[in-house]
C-alpha positions in Angstrom: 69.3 39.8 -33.4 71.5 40.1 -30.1 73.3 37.3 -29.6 74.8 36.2 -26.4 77.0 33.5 -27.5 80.5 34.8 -26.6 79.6 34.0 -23.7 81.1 30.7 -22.2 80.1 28.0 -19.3 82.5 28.7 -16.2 84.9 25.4 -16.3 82.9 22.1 -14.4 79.9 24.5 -14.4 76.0 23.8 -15.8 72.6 25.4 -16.4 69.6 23.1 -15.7 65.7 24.0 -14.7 64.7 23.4 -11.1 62.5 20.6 -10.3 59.0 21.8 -8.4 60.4 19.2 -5.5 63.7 21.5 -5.2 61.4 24.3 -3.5 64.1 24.2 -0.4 67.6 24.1 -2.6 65.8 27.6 -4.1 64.9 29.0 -1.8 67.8 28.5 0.3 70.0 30.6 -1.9 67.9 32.7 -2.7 67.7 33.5 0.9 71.0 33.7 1.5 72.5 35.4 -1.9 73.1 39.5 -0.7 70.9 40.7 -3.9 68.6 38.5 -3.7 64.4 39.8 -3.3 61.2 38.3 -2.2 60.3 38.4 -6.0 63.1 35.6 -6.8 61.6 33.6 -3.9 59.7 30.1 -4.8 56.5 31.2 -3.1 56.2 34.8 -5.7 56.4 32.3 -8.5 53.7 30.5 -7.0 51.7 33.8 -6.7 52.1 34.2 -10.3 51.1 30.7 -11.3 48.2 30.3 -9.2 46.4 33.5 -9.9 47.2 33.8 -13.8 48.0 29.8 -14.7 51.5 30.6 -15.8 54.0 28.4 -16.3 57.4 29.4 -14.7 61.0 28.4 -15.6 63.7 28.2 -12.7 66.8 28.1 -14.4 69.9 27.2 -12.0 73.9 27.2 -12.4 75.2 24.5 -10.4 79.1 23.4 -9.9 80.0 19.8 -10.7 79.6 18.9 -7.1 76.1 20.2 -7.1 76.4 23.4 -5.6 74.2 26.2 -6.8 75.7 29.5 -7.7 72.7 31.4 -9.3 69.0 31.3 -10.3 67.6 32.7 -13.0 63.3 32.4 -13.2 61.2 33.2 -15.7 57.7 33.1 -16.9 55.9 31.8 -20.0 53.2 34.0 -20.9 51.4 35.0 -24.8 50.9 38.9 -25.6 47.0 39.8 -25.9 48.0 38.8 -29.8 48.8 35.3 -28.6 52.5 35.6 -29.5 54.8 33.7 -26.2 57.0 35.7 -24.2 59.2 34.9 -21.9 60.2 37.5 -18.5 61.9 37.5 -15.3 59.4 38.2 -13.9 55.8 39.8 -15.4 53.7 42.0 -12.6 57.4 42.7 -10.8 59.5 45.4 -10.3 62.9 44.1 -10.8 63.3 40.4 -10.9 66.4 39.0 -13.3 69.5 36.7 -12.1 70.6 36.3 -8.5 74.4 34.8 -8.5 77.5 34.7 -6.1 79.9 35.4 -8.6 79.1 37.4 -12.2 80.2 34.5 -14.3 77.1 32.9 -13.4 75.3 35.3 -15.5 75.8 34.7 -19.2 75.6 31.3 -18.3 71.9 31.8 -17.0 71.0 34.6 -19.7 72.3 31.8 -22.4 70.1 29.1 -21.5 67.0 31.1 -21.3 68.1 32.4 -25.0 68.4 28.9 -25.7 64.9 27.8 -24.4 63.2 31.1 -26.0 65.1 30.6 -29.4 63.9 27.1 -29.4 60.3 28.0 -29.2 60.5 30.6 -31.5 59.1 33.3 -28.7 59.2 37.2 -30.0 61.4 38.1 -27.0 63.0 37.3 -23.6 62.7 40.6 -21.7 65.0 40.4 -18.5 63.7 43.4 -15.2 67.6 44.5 -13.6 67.5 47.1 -10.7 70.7 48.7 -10.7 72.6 46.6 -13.4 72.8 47.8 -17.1 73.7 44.9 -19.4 75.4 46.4 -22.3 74.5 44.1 -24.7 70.8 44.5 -24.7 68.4 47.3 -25.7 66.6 48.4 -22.1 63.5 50.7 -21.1 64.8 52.8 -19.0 61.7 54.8 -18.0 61.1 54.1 -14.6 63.2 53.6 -11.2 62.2 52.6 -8.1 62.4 53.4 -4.9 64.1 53.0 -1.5 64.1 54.1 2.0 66.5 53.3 4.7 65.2 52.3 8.4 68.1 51.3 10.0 68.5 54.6 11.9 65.3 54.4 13.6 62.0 56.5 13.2 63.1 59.2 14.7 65.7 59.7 12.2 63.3 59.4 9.4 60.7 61.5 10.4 63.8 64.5 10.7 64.3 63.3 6.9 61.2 63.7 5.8 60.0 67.2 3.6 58.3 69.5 5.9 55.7 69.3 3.6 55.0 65.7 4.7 55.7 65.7 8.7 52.7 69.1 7.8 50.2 66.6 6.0 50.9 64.0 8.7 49.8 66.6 11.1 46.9 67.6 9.1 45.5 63.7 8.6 45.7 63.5 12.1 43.7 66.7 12.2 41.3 65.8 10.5 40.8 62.9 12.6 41.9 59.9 10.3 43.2 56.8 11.8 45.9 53.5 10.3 45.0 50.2 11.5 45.9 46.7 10.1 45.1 42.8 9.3 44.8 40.7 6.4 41.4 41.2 7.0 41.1 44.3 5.1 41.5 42.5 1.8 38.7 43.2 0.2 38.8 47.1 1.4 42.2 46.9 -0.4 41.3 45.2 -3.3 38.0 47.9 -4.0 40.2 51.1 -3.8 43.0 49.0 -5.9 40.5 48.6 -8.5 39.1 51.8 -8.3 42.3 53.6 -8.8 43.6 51.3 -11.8 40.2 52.1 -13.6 41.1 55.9 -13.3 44.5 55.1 -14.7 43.1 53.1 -17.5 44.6 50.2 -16.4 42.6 46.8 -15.8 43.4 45.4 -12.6 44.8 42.6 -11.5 42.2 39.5 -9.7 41.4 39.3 -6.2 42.4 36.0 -6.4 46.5 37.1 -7.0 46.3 39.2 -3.6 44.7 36.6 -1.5 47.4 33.9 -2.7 50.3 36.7 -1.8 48.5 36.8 1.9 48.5 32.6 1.7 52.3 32.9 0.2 53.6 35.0 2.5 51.7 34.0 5.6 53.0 35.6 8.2 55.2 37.6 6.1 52.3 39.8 4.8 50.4 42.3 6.1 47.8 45.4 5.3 47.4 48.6 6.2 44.5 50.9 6.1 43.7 54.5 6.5 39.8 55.1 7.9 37.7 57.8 8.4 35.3 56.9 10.9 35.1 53.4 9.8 35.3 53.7 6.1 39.1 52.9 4.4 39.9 55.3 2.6 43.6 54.4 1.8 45.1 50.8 1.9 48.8 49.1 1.2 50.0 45.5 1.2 52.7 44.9 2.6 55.7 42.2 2.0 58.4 41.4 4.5 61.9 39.5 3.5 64.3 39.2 5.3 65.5 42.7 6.9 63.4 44.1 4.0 59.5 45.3 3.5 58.1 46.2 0.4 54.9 47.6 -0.6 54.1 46.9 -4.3 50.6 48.1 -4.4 49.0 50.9 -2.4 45.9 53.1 -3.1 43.8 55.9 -2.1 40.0 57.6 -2.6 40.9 60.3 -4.9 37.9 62.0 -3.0 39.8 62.1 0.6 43.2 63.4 -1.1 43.4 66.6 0.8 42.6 64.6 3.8 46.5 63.4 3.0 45.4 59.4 4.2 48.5 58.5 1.9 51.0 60.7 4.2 49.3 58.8 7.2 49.0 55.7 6.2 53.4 55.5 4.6 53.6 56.9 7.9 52.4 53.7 10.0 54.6 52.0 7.9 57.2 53.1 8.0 56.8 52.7 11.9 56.1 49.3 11.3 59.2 48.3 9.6 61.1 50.1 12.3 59.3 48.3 15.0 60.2 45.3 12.4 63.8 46.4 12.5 63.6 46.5 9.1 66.8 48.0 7.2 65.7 48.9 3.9 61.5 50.1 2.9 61.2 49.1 -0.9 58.7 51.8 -2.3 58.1 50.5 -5.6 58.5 51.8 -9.1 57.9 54.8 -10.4 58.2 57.0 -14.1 60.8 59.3 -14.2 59.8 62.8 -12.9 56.3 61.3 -12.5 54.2 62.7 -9.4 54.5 59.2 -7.5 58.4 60.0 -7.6 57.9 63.2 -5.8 55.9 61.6 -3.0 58.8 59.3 -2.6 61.7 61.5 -2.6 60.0 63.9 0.2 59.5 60.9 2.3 63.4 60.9 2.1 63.5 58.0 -0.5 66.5 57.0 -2.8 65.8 56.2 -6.7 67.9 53.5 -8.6 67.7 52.6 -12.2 65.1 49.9 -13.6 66.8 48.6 -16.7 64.3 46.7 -18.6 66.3 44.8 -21.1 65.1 42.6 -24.1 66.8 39.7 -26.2 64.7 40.0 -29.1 64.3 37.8 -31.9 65.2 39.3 -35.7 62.8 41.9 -36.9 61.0 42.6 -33.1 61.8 45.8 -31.4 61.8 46.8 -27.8 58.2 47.0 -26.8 56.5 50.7 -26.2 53.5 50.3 -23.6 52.7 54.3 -24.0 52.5 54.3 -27.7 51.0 50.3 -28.2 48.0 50.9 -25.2 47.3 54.8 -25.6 44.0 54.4 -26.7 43.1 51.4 -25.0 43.9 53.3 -21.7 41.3 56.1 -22.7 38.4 53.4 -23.4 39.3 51.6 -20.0 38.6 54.6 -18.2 34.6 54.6 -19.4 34.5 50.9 -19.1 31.5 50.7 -16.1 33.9 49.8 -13.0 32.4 46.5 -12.2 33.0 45.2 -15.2 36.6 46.3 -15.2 36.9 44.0 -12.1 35.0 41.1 -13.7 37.4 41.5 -17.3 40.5 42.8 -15.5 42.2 39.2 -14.4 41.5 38.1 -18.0 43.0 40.4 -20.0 46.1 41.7 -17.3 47.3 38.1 -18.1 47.8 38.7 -21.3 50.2 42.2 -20.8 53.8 41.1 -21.1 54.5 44.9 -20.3 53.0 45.5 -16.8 
């Protein structure tokens, strides 16, 4: 069993859970702390609780005179055995402590044990970009991607492969056309769908998207790639602070060599420009998978997901491709309006994702 014990309290320091009335307090470091993502951010934790019914766990480390120095969240959730888990955080790229000083960690990653130890879960599994925590067994089979803005559009389209300034070209050719609103939801949400049933993957509710658009009011947006008047390609967007993300975007398989997906990066990634946005999250991707390519001609950066575990005795580190192999090859004959009516209610129930 990995223990974490060695590691000790910083002197007039403590770990306690966040109240549900301390919204502001948490959100207020959070938005100030350098490392800090929209994912740590009280209104993502709603998203998750909302849509799925989880419970979440804000741990913080606060100074005797009250003054937080780290967060730490987490969510409760039971396997599709009904065994609990605990994760910071499940449907996120990279979630895991936020702290102005490293001595904050242990502190955090002690208490969770603490709490998960206590209820006898099978595993606390902690999502790191860029950090490798020695002590842990991690995945280690994705990384995710990042694009810098700050030099303007110009700049990036001179990055970009020639390959993708061609296929720009060519959308354009072919006479496809980006717009954008919230109103495209349920555009979105169809070829989201579509897409996760040809990857043997149920999908997430329509429910979790429209509370991310209610979350983030303001701070959310879609994009969509048409032909004619039919979407063919859509994203949702995320903006934090000098930051935009786009955790989920999708395309008609059928309108590929159309290249919608060049177009529609393209808008935006003038968006976030227009935004002044610094830094264009892309999202996670396997190793030398064909999602990485598209990323790295767009001029995008990889760094490390370390997906580390503090397992109970006996568990090991979870393997998604060897535990869902065959369920992913049913999925994909599963009639595609069912997998939208099933998809919420099992997706809830995979720690892994």
């Amino acid at each position: 069993m990995i223990m974490v014990e060695k590691t000790m309290m910083p002197f007039n320091g403590r770990v306690n859970l966040c109240g549900r009335n301390e919204n502001k307090y948490w959100d207020d470091f959070v938005e100030s702390c350098p490392s800090a993502s929209f994912y740590l951010h009280s209104h993502w934790l709603k998203c998750l609780e909302k849509a799925f019914g989880f419970k979440s766990l804000r741990f913080k480390a606060v100074d005797e005179q009250g003054t937080i120095h780290g967060v730490f969240p987490l969510v409760e959730m039971r396997d599709i055995r009904g065994h609990k888990v605990l994760i910071s955080l499940p449907f996120s790229n990279y979630a895991g402590t936020c702290c102005d000083d490293s001595i904050w960690n242990g502190c955090l990653f002690q208490a969770a044990w603490n709490l998960a130890r206590e209820q006898k879960l099978r595993f606390l599994e902690i999502r790191s970009l860029d950090v490798k925590i020695e002590e842990f067994p991690a995945d280690v089979h994705s990384v995710n991607y990042f694009l810098e803005l700050r030099e303007g559009e110009s700049q990036v389209w001179k990055h970009l492969h020639p390959n993708k300034r061609n296929k720009i070209r060519k959308a354009l050719r072919y006479g496809l056309t980006n717009d954008r609103g919230r109103n495209y939801l349920d555009q979105f949400y169809w070829i989201f769908a579509r897409n996760m049933r040809r990857l043997g993957t149920p999908p997430y509710p329509l429910k979790f998207f429209q509370t991310i658009l209610d979350e983030y009011e303001g701070e959310s947006d879609i994009i969509v790639t048409k032909k004619g008047k039919a979407v063919i390609s859509a994203m949702l967007l995320i903006f934090f602070r000098q930051s935009m993300a786009v955790p989920w975007a999708s395309s008609m398989r059928e309108f590929w060599d159309h290249a919608p997906n060049e177009l529609m990066y393209w808008e935006a990634i003038r968006l976030g420009t227009e935004r002044k946005v610094e830094d264009f999250d892309l999202g996670r991707s396997p190793i030398g998978g064909g999602t990485s390519q598209f990323k790295i001609d767009l001029g995008a950066k990889a760094h490390p997901l370390f997906y580390h575990y503090i397992l109970r005795k006996g568990n090991k580190v979870p393997n998604i491709q060897d535990k869902y192999r065959r369920a992913v090859s049913i999925w994909k004959l599963v009639p595609f309006e069912l997998t939208v009516l099933l998809g919420g209610r099992i997706i809830k129930h995979l720690p892994e994702l």
